[in-house]
N, C-alpha and C positions, 0 to 999 in steps of 0.2 A: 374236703378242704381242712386244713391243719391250721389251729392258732394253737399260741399261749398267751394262757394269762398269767400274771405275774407282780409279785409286791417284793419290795423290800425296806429293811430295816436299819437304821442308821448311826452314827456317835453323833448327829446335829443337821442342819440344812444347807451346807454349803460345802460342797467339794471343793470345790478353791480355796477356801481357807480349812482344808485338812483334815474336815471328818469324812470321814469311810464308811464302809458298807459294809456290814456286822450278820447280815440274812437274806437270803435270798429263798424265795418260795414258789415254784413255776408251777400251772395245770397246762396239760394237751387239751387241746378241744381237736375232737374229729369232726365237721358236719355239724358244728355246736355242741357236741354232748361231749362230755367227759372222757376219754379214753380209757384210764385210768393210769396214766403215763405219769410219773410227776417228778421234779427235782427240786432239791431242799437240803440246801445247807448254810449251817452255822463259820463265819470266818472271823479271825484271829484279825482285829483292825489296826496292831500294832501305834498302839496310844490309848490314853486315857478312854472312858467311858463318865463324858458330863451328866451330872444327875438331872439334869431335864428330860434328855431321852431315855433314861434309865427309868424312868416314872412311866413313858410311854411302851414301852415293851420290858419291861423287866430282864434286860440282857446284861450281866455283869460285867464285868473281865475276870472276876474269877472264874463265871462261868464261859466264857468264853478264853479262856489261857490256854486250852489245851487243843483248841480248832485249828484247823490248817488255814494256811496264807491262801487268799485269794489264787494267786499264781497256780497254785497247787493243785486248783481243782477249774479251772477255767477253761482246761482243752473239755473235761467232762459236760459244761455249763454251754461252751459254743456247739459243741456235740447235740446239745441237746434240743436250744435253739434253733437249730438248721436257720432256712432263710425263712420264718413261718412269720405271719403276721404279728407284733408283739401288742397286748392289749394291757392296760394297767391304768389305774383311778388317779388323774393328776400326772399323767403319763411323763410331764419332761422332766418332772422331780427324780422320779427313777431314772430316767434315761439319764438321766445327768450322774446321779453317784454311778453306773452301771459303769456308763462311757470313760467316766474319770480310772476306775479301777481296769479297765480293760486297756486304756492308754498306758496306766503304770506297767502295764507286762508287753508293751509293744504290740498288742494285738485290735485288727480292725474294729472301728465302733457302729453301735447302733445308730441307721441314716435314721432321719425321722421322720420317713415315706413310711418305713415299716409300723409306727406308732398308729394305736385305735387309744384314743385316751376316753375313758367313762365318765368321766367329772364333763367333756365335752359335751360328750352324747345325753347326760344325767341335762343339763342344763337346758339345753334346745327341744327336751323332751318335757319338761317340768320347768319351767322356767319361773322364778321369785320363789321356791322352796327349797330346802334345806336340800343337798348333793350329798354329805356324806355318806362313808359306807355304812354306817348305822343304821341312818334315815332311811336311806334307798333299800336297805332288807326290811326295814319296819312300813314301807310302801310297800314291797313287793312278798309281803307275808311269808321272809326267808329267816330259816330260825338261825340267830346268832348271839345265843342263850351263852355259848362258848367262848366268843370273845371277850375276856373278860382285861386284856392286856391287848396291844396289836402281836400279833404275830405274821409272819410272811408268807406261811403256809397255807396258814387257816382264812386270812384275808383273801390272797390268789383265791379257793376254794370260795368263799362267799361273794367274791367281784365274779367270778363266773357264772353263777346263778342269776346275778344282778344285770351280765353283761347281755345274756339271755331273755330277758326282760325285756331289757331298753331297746331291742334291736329288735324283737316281735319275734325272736323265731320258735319260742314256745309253743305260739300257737300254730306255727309254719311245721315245727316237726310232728307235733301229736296229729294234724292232718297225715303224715305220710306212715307213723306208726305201723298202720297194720299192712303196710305192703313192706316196711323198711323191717323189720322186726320179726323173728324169729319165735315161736309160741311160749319156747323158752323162757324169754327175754322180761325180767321184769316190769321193765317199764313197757313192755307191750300191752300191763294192764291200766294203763294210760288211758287205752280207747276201750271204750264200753258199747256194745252195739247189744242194743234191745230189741225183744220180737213182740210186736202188737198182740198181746192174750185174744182180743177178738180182730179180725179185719174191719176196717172201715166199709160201710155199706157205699156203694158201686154211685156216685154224682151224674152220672151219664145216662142217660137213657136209651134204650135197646135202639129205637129209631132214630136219636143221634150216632149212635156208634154205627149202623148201617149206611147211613146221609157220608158219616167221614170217610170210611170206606169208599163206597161208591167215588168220592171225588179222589181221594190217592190213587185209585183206579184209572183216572182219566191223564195220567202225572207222566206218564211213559214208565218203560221198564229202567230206565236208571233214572228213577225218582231216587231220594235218600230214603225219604216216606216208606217204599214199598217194599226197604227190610224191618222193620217194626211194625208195620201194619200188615196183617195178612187179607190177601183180597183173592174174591173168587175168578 
């Protein structure tokens, strides 16, 4: 199963009145893990950069004057998307700069069937405590020592960890680790299996495990019993 996760960065909160979308930051998930697949790029928003959001992510226009136009890199961006589930914290804020900029090039938008939004799932799962993405890695003991600005890259990257969490399959994949997983595989040392130094000494007694016998014995030949029990 293929998702993305995904943030983005902005000149303010409203597409309608004219700010644009400055970042875009995508992860692959295969089966939940990581792929290592990812796309990330800086765009040229063609207008001012208000210093409100400029405090939020440190994105210039000088540092951004020499980025390409949205248009420019959007066959790359749908390419990349395919039709995969899109998942992202607050999801219709994104969808909405996304949708606006992909209107401006004539090209189809994100329906929002496709939308897993985290800030939903954060909620219904914890409900009356803090949802950020802060919070939710400071719950889910995920290090974002790094965030020190938002960025779209490193958000996508820490909302995946997060998204992983909130949907249980952490402890869904480390169950199938060692049949899913190659000895190779780092995270194969995920799962730890330990050998008892002594055996446990035998709870059964000789004349109960005779007594059980005897009665599997009575069970027919297509008992289930009489492939794990061996009878005379």
């Amino acid at each position: 199963m293929r998702e993305i996760v995904f943030d983005t960065e902005t000149t303010g909160l409203d597409p309608l009145q004219g700010d644009r979308m400055v970042e875009i930051g995508c992860i692959e998930l295969v089966n939940r893990f990581p792929s290592g697949r990812t796309f990330h790029c800086y765009f040229h928003p063609e207008r001012d950069m208000p210093e409100p959001a400029f405090k939020v992510h440190g994105l210039s226009i000088d540092f951004l004057k020499d980025k390409p136009l949205f248009a420019h890199k959007v066959e790359e961006l749908i390419d990349f998307l395919g039709d995969a589930p899109l998942i992202a914290h607050n999801a219709m804020f994104d969808r909405g700069f996304l949708n606006a900029e992909l209107g401006r090039v004539k090209k189809s938008m994100i329906g929002r069937e496709r939308l897993i939004d985290t800030l939903m799932l954060a909620r219904r799962k914890h409900p009356g405590g803090s949802n950020k993405l802060d919070d939710l890695c400071a719950r889910y003991r995920i290090d974002n020592s790094k965030r020190v600005k938002h960025g779209a890259l490193l958000d996508a990257e820490l909302l995946a960890e997060v998204y992983v969490e909130l949907i249980g399959a952490r402890q869904a994949n480390l169950g199938l680790a060692g049949d899913s997983m190659g000895a190779g595989d780092s995270r194969a040392a995920l799962v730890v299996v330990r050998v008892r130094p002594q055996p446990l000494a035998p709870r059964v007694a000789p004349e109960e495990l005779e007594a059980h016998r005897a009665f599997i014995a009575t069970l027919g030949e297509a008992a289930l019993w009489r492939q794990y029990v061996p009878v005379a």
